[in-house]
C-alpha positions in Angstrom: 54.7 12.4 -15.9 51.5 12.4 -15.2 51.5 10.9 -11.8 53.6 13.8 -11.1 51.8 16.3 -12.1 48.5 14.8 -10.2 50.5 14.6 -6.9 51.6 18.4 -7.4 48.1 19.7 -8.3 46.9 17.4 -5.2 49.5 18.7 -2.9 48.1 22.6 -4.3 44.9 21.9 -3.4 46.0 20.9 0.1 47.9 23.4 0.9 45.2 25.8 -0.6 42.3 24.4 1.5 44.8 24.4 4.8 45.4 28.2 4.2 41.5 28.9 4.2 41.0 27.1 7.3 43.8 28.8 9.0 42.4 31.9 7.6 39.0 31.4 8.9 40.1 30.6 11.9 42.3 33.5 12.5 39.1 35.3 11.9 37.3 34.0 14.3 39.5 34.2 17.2 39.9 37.3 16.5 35.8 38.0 16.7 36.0 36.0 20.1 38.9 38.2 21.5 
């Protein structure tokens, strides 16, 4: 169980920390255009 629950909170995290790139770096092509 809590193997599980460490892979979930891992997978958050990931996901999480992908979003805030893609974010940022929405923002910033959208300074360069």
């Amino acid at each position: 169980m809590d193997n599980l629950f460490r892979t979930l909170f891992s997978t958050f995290t990931h996901l999480r920390t992908s979003s805030t790139i893609l974010l940022v770096g929405e923002q910033h092509w959208r300074n360069a255009l």
